[in-house]
C-alpha positions as CSV (number, residue, x, y, z in Angstrom):
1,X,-0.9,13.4,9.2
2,X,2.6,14.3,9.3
3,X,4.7,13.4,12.2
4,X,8.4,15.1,12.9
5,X,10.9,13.1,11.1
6,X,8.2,10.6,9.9
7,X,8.1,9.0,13.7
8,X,5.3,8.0,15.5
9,X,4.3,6.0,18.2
10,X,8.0,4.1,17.9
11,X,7.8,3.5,14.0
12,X,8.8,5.4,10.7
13,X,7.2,5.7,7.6
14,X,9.4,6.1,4.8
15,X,10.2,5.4,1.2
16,X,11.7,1.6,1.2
17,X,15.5,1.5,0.8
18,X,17.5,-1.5,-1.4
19,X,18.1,-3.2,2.1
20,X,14.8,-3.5,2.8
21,X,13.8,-6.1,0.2
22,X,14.1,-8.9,2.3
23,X,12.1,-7.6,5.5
24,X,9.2,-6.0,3.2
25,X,9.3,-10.1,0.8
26,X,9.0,-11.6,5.0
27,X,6.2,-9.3,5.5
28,X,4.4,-10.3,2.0
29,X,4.7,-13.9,2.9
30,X,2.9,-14.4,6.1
31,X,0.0,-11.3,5.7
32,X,-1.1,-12.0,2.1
33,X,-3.2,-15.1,0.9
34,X,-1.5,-14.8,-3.1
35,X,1.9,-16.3,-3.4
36,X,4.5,-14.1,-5.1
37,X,7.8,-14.5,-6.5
38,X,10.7,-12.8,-4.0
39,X,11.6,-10.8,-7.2
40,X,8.4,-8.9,-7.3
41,X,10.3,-6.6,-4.3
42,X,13.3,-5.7,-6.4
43,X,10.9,-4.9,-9.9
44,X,8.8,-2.5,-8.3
45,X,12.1,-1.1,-6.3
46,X,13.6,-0.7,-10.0
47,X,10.5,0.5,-11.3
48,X,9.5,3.4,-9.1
49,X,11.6,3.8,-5.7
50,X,9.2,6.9,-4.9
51,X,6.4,4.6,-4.8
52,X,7.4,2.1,-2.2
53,X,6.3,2.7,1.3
54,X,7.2,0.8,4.2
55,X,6.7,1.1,8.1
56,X,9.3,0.5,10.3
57,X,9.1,-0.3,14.2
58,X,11.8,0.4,16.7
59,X,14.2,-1.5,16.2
60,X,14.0,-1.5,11.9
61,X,12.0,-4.2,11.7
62,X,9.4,-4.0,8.7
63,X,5.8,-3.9,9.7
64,X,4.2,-2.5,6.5
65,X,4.9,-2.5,3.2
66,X,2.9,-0.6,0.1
67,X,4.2,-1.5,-3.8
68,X,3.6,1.0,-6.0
69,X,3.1,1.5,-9.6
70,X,2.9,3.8,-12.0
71,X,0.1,3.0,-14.6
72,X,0.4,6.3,-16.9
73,X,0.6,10.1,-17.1
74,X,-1.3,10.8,-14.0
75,X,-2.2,7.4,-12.7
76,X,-0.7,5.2,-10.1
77,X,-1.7,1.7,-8.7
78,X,-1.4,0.2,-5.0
79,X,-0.3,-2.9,-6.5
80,X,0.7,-5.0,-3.0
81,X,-0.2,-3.4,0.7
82,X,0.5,-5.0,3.7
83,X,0.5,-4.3,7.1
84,X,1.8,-7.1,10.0
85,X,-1.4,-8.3,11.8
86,X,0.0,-7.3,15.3
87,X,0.1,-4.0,14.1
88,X,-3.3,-3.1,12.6
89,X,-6.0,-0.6,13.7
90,X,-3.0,1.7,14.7
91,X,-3.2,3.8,11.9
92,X,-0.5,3.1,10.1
93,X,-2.1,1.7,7.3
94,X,-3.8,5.0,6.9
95,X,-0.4,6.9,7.3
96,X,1.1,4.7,4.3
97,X,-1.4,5.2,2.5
98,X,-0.7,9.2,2.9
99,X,2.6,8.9,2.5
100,X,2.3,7.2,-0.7
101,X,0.0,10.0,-2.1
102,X,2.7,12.8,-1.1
103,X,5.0,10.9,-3.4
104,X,2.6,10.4,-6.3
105,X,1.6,13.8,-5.5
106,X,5.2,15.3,-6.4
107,X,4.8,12.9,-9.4
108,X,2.0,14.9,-11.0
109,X,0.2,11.6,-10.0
110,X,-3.7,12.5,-8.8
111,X,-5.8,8.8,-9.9
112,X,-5.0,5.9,-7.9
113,X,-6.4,2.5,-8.1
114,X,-6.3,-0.6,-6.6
115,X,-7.9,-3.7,-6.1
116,X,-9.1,-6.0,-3.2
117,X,-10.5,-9.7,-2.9
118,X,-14.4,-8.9,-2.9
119,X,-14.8,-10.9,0.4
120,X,-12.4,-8.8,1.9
121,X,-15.1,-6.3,3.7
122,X,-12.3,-5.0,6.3
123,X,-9.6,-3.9,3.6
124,X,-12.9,-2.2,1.5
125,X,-14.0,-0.1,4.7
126,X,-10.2,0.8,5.2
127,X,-10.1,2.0,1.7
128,X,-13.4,3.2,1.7
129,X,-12.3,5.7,4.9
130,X,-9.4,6.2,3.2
131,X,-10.9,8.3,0.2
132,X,-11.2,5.0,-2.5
133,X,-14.4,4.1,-4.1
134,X,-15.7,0.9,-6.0
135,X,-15.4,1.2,-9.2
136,X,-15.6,-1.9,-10.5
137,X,-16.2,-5.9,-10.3
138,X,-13.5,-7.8,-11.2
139,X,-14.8,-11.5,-12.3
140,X,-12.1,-14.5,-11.3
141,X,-9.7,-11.3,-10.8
142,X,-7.4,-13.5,-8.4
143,X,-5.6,-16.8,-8.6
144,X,-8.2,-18.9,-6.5
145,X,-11.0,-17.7,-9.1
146,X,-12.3,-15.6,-6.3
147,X,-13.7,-11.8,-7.5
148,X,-12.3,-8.7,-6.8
149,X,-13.3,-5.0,-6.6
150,X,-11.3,-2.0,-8.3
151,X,-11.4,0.8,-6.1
152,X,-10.3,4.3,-7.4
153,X,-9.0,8.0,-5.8
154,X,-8.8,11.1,-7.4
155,X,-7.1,14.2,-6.0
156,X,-5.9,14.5,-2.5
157,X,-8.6,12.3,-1.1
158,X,-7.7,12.1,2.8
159,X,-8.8,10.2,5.8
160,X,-11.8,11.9,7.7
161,X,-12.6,10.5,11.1
């Protein structure tokens, strides 16, 4: 889905700026259950600004944010993805998640991975619709001992409805 100027429905998606640390940290910090440090914003800024994705409303508020990383020649991971609860079911998940494959795309980056809490059924469907797959269980994977699933993409995997 492209949009003109990356606008729809009143929001932008966009690669993150320096100035939006703070807004995409806020974000982090009342949608996810794992506690993280504020730095972990600027280290994936510094480590590939192509990979982070955020959603904007209006008014230049963050309302998603997607850290990304690159794992190796051809590989990239969706290391922290967050969209702001009021917001969800829109689609703009699916249109981060797009826009963050155009930029690994002009990377020469075709695998991405992730991983998700195993309980987590919602954020597996999303991914699931959204051209991942399991690939594997991860045992005591996050910091409450709970498992976790890697989920993988190859290629241009795209949303079909």
């Amino acid at each position: 889905m492209i949009y003109p100027n990356n606008y729809h429905l009143g929001m932008e998606i966009r690669i993150m700026r320096e100035n939006d640390a703070q807004g995409a940290y806020s974000l982090m910090v009342s949608s996810l259950d794992e506690y993280y440090a504020p730095e972990v914003v600027q280290y994936f800024l510094m480590q590939w600004p192509a990979g982070q994705i955020v959603a904007c409303d209006f008014s230049g508020r963050i309302i998603g944010y997607l850290a990304g990383a690159r794992l190796g020649p051809g590989r990239a991971s969706v290391s922290l993805f967050c969209v702001d609860p009021a917001y969800r079911s829109r689609g703009i998940g699916s249109m981060m998640l797009a826009r963050f494959r155009q930029s690994a795309m002009m990377e020469g980056i075709g695998h991405i991975q992730l991983e998700v809490k195993e309980n987590n059924t919602s954020a597996i469907r999303f991914y699931t619709r959204n051209g991942f797959t399991v690939f594997e269980r991860l045992e005591h994977f996050y910091n409450d001992g709970s498992a976790g699933v890697r989920m993988v993409s190859s290629g241009s995997s795209v949303r079909s409805n």
